[in-house]
N, C-alpha and C positions, 0 to 999 in steps of 0.2 A: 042340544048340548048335555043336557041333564041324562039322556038316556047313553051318552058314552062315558059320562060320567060310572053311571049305575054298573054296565059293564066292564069297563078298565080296573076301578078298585078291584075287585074281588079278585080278578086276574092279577093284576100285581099283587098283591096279597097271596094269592096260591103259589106263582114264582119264588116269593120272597119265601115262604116258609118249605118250600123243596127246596130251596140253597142253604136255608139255615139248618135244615136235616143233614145233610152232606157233609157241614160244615162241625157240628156238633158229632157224626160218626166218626169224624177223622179226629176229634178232640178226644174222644172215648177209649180210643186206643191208645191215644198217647199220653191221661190224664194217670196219677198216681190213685193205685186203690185204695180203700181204707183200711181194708185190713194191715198193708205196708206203714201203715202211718200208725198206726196203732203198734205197730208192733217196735219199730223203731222208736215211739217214744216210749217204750217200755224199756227197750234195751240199746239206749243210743249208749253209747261212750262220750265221752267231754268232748274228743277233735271232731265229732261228728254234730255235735251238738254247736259247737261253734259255726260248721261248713252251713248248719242250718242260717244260725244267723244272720252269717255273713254274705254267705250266696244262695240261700233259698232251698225251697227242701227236694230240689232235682239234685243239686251236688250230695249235698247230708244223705240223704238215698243210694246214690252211687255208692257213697265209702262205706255205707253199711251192708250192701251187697256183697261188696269188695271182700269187706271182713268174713263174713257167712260163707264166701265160697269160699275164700281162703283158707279158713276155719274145715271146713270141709273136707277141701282139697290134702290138707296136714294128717288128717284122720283117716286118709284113705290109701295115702301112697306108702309105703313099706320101707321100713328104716333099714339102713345098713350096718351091720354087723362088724364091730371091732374088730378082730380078730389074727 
């Protein structure tokens, strides 16, 4: 008994830590960077800072992106002329 003891642990053990690798890749892609976080609290705005609050810093990240591209977007497309 003891000697399938001795064998099984380590085996489940190797299992268990090849799923939590898998499981932690796919977190890493979808986790927030630090630098985003840093940066956003540098330059949140108030509604953004609120979306933190209120719904966690996936939404608050979202509308700060929102802004940035938008922000962007304004700066890049070509105004039209009165005339």
């Amino acid at each position: 008994m003891t000697v399938w003891f001795v064998v099984a642990v380590p085996l489940v053990m190797m299992f268990f830590a090849l799923a939590m690798e898998r499981v932690e890749n796919r977190l890493r892609h979808v986790a927030v960077q630090e630098e985003e976080v840093e940066e956003f609290l540098e330059q949140a705005r108030p509604n953004e800072v609120r979306a933190l609050y209120g719904h966690g810093i996936g939404r608050a990240l979202e509308l700060f992106r929102l802004r940035r591209l938008g922000g962007r977007a304004a700066k890049t497309r070509p105004r039209k002329s009165r005339g």
